[in-house]
PyMOL commands that place a pseudoatom at each C-alpha (Angstrom):
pseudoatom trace, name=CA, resn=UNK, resi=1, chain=A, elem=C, hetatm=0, pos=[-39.771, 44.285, -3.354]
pseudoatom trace, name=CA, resn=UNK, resi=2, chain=A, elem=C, hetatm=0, pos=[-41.563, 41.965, -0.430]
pseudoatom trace, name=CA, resn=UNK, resi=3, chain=A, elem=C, hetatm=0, pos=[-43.561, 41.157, -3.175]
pseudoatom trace, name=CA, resn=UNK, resi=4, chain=A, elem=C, hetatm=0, pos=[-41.199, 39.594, -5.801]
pseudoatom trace, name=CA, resn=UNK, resi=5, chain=A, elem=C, hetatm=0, pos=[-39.598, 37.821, -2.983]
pseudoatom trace, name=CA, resn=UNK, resi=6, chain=A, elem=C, hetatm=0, pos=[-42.597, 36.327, -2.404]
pseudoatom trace, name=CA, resn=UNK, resi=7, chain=A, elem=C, hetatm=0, pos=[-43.452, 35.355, -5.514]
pseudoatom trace, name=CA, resn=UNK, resi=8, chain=A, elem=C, hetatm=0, pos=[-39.424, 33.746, -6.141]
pseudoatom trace, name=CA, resn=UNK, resi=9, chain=A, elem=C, hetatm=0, pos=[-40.180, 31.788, -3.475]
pseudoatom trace, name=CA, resn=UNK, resi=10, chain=A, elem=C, hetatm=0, pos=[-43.245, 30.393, -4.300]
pseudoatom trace, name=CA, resn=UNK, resi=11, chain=A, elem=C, hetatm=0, pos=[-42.339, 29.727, -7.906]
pseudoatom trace, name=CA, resn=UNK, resi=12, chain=A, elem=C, hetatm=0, pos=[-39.369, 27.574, -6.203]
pseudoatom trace, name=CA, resn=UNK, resi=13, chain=A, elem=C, hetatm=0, pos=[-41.409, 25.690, -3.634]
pseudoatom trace, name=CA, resn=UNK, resi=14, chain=A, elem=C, hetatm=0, pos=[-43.238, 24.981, -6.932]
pseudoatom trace, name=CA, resn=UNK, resi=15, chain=A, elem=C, hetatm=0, pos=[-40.307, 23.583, -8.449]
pseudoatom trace, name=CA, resn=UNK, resi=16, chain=A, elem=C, hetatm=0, pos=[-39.263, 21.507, -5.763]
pseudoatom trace, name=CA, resn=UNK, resi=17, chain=A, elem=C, hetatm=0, pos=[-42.645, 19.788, -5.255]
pseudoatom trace, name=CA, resn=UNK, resi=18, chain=A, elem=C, hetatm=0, pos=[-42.762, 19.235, -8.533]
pseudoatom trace, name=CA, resn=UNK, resi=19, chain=A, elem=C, hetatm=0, pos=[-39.309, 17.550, -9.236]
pseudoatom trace, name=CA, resn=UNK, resi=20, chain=A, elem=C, hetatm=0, pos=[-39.772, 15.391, -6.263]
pseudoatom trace, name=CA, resn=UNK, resi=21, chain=A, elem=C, hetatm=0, pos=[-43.622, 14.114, -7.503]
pseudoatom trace, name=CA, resn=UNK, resi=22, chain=A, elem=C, hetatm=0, pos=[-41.371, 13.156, -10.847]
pseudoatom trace, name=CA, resn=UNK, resi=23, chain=A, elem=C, hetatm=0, pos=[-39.129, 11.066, -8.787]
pseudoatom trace, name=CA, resn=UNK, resi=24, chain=A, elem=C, hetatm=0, pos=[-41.311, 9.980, -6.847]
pseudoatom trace, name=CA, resn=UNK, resi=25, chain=A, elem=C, hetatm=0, pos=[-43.382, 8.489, -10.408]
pseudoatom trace, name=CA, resn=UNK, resi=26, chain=A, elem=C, hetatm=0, pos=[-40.101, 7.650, -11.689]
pseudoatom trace, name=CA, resn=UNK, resi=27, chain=A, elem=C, hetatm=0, pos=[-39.146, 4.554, -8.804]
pseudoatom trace, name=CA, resn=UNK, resi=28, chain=A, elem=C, hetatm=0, pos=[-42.386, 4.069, -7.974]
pseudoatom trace, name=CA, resn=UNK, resi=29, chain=A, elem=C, hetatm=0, pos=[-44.080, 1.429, -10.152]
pseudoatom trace, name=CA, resn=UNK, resi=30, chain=A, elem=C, hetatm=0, pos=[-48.030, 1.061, -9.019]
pseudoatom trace, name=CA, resn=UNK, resi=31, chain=A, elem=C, hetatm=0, pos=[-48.205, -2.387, -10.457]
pseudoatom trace, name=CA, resn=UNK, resi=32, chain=A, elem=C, hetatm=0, pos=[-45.445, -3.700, -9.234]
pseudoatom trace, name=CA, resn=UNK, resi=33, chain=A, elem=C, hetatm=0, pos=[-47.005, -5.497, -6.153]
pseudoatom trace, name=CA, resn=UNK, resi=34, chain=A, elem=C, hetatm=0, pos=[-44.086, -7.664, -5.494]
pseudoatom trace, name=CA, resn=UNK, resi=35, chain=A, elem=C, hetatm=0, pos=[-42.125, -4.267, -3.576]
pseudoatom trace, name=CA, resn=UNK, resi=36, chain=A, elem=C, hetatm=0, pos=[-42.308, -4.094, 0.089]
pseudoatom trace, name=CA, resn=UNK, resi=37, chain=A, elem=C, hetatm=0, pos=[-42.600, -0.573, 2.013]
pseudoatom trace, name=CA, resn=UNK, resi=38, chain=A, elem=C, hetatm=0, pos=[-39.334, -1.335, 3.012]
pseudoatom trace, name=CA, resn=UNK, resi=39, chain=A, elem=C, hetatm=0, pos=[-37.748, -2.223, -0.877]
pseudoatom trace, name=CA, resn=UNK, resi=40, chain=A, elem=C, hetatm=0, pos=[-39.949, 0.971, -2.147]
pseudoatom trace, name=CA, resn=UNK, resi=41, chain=A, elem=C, hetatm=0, pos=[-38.371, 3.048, 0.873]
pseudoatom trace, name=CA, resn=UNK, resi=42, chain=A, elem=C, hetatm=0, pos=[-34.968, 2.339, 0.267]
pseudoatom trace, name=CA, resn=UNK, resi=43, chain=A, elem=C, hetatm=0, pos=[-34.985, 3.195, -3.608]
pseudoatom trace, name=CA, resn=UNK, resi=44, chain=A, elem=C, hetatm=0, pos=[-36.169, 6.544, -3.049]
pseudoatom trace, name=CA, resn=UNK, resi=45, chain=A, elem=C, hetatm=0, pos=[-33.983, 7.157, -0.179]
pseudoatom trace, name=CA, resn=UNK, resi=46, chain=A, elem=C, hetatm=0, pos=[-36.374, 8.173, 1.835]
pseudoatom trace, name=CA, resn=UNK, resi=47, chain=A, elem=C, hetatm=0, pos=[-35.166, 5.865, 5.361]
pseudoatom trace, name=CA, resn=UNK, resi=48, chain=A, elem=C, hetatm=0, pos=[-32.869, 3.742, 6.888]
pseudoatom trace, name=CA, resn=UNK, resi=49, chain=A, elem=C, hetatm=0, pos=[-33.942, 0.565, 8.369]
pseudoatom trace, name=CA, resn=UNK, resi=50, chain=A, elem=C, hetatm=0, pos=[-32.848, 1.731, 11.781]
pseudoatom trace, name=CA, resn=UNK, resi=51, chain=A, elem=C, hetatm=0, pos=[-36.038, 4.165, 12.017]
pseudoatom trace, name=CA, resn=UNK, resi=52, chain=A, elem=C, hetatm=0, pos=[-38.504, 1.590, 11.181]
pseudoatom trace, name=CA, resn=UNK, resi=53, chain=A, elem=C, hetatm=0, pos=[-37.827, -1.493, 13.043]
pseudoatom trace, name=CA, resn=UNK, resi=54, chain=A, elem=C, hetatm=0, pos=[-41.234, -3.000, 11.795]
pseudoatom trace, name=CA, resn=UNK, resi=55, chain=A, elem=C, hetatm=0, pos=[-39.379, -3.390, 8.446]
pseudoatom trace, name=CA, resn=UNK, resi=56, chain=A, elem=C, hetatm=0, pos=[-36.632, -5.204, 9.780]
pseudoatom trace, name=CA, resn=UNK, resi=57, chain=A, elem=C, hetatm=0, pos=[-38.400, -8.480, 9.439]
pseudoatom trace, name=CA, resn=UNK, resi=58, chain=A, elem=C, hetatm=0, pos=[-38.912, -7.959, 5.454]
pseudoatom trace, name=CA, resn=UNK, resi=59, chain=A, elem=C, hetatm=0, pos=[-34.724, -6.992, 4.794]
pseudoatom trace, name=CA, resn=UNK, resi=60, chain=A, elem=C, hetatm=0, pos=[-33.063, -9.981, 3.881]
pseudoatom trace, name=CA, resn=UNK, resi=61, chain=A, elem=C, hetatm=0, pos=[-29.449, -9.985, 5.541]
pseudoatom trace, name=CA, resn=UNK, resi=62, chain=A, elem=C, hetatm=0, pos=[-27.098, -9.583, 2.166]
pseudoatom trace, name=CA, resn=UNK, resi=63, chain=A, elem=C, hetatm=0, pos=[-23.987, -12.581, 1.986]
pseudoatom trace, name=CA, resn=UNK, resi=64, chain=A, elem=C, hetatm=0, pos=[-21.047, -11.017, 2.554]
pseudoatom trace, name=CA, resn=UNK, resi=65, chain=A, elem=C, hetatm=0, pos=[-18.283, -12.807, 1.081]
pseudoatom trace, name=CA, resn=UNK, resi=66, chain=A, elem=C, hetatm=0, pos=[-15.471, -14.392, 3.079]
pseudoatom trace, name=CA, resn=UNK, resi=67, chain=A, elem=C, hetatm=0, pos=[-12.810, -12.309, 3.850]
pseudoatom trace, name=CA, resn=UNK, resi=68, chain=A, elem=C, hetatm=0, pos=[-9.380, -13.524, 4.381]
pseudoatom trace, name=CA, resn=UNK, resi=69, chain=A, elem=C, hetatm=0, pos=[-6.741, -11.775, 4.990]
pseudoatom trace, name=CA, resn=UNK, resi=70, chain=A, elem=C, hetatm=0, pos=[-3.162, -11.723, 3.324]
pseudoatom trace, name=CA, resn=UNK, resi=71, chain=A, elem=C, hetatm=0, pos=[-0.075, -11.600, 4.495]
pseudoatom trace, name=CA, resn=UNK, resi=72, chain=A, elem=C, hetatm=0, pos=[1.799, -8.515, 3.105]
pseudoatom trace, name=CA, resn=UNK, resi=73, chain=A, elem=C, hetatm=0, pos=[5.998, -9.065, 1.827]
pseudoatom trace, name=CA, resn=UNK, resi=74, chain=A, elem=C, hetatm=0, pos=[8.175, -7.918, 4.382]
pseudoatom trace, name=CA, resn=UNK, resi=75, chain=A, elem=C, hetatm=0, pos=[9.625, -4.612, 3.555]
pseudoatom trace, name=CA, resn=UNK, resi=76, chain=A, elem=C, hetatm=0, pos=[13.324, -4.541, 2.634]
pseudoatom trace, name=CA, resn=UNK, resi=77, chain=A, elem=C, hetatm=0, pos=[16.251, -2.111, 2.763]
pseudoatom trace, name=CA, resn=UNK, resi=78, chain=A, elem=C, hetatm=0, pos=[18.661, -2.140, -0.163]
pseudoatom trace, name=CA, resn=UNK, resi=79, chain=A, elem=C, hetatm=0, pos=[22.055, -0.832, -0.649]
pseudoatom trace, name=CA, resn=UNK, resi=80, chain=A, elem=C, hetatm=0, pos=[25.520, -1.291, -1.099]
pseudoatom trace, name=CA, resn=UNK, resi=81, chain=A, elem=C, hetatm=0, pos=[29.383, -1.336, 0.612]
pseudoatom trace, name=CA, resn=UNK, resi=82, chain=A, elem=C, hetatm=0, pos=[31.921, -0.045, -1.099]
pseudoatom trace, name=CA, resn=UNK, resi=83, chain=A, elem=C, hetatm=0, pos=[35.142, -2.186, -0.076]
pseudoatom trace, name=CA, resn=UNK, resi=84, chain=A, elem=C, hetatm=0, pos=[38.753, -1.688, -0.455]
pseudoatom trace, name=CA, resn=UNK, resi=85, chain=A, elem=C, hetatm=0, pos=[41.069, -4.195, -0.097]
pseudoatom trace, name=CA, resn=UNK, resi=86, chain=A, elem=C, hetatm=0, pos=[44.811, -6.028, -0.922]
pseudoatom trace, name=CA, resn=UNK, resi=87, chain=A, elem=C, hetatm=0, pos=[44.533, -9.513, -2.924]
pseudoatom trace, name=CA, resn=UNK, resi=88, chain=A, elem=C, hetatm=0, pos=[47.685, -11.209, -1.725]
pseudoatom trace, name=CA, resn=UNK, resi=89, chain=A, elem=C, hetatm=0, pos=[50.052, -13.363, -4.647]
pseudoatom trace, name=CA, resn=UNK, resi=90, chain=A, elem=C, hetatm=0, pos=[47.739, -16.829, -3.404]
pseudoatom trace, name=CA, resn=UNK, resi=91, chain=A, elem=C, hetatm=0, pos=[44.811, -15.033, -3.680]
pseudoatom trace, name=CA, resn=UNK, resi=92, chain=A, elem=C, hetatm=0, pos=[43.582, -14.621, -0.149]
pseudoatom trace, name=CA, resn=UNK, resi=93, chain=A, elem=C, hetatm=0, pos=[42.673, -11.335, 1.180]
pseudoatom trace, name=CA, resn=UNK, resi=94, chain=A, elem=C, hetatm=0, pos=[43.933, -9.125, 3.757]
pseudoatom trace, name=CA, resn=UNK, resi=95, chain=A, elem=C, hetatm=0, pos=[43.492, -5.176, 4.704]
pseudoatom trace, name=CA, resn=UNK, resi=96, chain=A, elem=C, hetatm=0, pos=[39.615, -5.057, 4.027]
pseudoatom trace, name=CA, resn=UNK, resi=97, chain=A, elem=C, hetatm=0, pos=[38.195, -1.370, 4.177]
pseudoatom trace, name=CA, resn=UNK, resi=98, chain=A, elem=C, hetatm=0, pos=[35.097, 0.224, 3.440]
pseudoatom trace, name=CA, resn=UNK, resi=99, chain=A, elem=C, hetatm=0, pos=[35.052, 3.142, 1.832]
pseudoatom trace, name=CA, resn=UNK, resi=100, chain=A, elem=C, hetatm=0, pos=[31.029, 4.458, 1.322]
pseudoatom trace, name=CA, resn=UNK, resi=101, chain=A, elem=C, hetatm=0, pos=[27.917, 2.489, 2.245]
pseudoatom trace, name=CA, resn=UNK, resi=102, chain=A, elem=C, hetatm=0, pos=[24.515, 3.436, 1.671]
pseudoatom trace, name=CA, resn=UNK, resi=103, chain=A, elem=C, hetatm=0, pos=[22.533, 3.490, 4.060]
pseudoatom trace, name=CA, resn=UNK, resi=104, chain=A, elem=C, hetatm=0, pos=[25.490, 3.376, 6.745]
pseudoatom trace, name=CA, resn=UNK, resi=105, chain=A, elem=C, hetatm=0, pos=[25.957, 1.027, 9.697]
pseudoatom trace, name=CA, resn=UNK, resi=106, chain=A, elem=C, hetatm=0, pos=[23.693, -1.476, 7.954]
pseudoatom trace, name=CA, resn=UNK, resi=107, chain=A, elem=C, hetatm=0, pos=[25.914, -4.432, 6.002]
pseudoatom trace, name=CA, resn=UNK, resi=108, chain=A, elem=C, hetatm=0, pos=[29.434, -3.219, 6.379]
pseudoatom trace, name=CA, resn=UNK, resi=109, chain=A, elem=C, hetatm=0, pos=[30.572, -6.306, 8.314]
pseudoatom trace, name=CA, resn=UNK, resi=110, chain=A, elem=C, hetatm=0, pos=[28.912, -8.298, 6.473]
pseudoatom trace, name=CA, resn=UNK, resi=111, chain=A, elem=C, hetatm=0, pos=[30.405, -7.307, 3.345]
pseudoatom trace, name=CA, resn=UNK, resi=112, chain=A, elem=C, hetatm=0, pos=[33.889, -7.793, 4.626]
pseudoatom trace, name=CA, resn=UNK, resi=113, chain=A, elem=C, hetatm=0, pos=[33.289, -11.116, 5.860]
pseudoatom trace, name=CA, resn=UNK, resi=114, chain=A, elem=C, hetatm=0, pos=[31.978, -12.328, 2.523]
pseudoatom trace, name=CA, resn=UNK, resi=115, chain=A, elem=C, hetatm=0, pos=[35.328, -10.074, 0.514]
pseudoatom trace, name=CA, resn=UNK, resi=116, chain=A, elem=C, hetatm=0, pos=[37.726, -12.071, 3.357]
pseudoatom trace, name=CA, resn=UNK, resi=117, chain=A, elem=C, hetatm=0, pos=[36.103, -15.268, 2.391]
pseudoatom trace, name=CA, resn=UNK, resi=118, chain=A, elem=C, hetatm=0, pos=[36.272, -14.967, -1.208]
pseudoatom trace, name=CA, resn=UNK, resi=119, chain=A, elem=C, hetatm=0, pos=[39.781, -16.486, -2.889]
pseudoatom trace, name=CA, resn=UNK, resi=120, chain=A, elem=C, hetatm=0, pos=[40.833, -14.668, -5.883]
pseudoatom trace, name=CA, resn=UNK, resi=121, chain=A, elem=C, hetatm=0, pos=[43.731, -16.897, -6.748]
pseudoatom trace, name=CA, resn=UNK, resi=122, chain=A, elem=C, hetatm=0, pos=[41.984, -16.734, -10.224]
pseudoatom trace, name=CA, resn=UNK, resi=123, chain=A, elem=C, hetatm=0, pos=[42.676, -13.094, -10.233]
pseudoatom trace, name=CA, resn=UNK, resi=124, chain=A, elem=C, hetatm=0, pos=[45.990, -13.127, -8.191]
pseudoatom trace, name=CA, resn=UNK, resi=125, chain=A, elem=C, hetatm=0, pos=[49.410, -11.167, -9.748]
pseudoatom trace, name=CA, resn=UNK, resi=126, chain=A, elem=C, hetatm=0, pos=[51.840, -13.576, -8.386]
pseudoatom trace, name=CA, resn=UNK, resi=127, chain=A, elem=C, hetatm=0, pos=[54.539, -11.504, -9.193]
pseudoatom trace, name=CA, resn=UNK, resi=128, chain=A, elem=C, hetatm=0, pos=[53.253, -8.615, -7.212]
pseudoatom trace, name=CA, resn=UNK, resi=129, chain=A, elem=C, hetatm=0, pos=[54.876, -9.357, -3.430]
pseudoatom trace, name=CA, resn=UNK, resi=130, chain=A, elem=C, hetatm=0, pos=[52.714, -6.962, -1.524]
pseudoatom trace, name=CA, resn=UNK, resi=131, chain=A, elem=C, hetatm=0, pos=[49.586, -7.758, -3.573]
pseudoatom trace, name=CA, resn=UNK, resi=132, chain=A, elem=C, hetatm=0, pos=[47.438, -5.940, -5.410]
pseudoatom trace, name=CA, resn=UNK, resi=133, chain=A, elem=C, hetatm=0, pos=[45.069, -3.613, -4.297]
pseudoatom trace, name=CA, resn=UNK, resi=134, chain=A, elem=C, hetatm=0, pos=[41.344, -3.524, -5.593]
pseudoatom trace, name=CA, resn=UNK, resi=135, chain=A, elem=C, hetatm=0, pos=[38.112, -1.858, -5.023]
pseudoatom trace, name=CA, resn=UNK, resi=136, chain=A, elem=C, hetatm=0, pos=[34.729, -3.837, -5.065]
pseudoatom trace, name=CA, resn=UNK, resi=137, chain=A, elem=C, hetatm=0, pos=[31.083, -2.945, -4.363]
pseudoatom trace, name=CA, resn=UNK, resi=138, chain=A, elem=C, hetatm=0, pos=[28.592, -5.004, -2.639]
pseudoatom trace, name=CA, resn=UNK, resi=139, chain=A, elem=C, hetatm=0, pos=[25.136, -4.637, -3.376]
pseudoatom trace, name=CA, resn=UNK, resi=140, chain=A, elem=C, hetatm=0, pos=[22.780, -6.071, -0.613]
pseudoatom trace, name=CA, resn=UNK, resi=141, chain=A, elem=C, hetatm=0, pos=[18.802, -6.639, 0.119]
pseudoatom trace, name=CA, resn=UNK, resi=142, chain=A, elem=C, hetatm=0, pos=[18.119, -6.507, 3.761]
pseudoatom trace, name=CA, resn=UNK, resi=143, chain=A, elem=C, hetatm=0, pos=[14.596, -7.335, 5.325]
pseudoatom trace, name=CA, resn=UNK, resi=144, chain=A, elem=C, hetatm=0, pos=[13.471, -4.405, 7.824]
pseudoatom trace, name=CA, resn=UNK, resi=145, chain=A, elem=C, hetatm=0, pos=[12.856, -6.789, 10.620]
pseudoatom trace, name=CA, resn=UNK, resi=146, chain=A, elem=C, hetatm=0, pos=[16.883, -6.966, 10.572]
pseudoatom trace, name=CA, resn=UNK, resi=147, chain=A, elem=C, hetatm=0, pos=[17.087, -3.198, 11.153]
pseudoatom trace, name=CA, resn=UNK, resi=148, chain=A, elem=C, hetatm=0, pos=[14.575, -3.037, 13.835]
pseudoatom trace, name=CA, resn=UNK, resi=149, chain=A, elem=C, hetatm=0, pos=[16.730, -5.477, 16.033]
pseudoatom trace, name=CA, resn=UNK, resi=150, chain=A, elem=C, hetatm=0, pos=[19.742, -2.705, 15.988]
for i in range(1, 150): cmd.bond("trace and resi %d" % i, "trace and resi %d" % (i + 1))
show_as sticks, trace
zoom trace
């Protein structure tokens, strides 16, 4: 048994030393004089620069391109208010309510000032004497900043 052991291992030492004399050959061109230790080294993988600082001399620093960053859009919230409210005979507005609103506490009084400033005379009944009563939706786009002041 200690002796087939012995023999597995020596058949893969074999194997190693063999596959790295092929890459070895493979990167390493003899008459290609124009390859420093250092260009040679660093195909095969066989340093860094850091453990021969003789070398350092022969690396040429690469050019990094310039780098600039970007500014990145300011994340928003979107949503709506669902309003409820009476549109009086001359169109104004009066008894503003809001029903839902998604995300909550976020545009509601916002979207009652702009239903209270609205006229719908073009939409009044002005035969109806207490008004008529309508439900409207308000969709919104709110920039984050906005949210963090709250």
């Amino acid at each position: 048994m200690f002796l087939r052991l012995f023999v597995a291992m020596l058949f893969a030492t074999v194997l190693v030393v063999t596959g790295m004399s092929l890459a070895v050959s493979w990167f390493y061109d003899a008459e290609d004089e124009g390859d420093s230790t250092y260009e040679f080294m660093n195909r095969v993988g066989l340093t860094t620069l850091e453990e021969y600082p003789e070398l350092q001399e022969e690396a040429e620093e690469p050019e990094l391109p310039e780098f600039e960053p970007t500014e990145r859009p300011e994340r928003e919230v979107q949503g709506f208010v669902q309003l409820e409210f009476t549109v009086l005979p001359d169109g104004s507005v009066e008894d503003v309510e809001v029903i839902g609103a998604q995300p909550s506490g976020v545009y509601e009084e916002r979207a009652r000032q702009q239903i209270r400033a609205r006229n719908f005379a073009h939409q009044a009944d002005p035969e109806a004497t207490d008004g008529v009563r309508r439900t409207e939706i308000v969709d919104f786009t709110v920039p984050a900043s906005e949210l963090q002041d709250r």
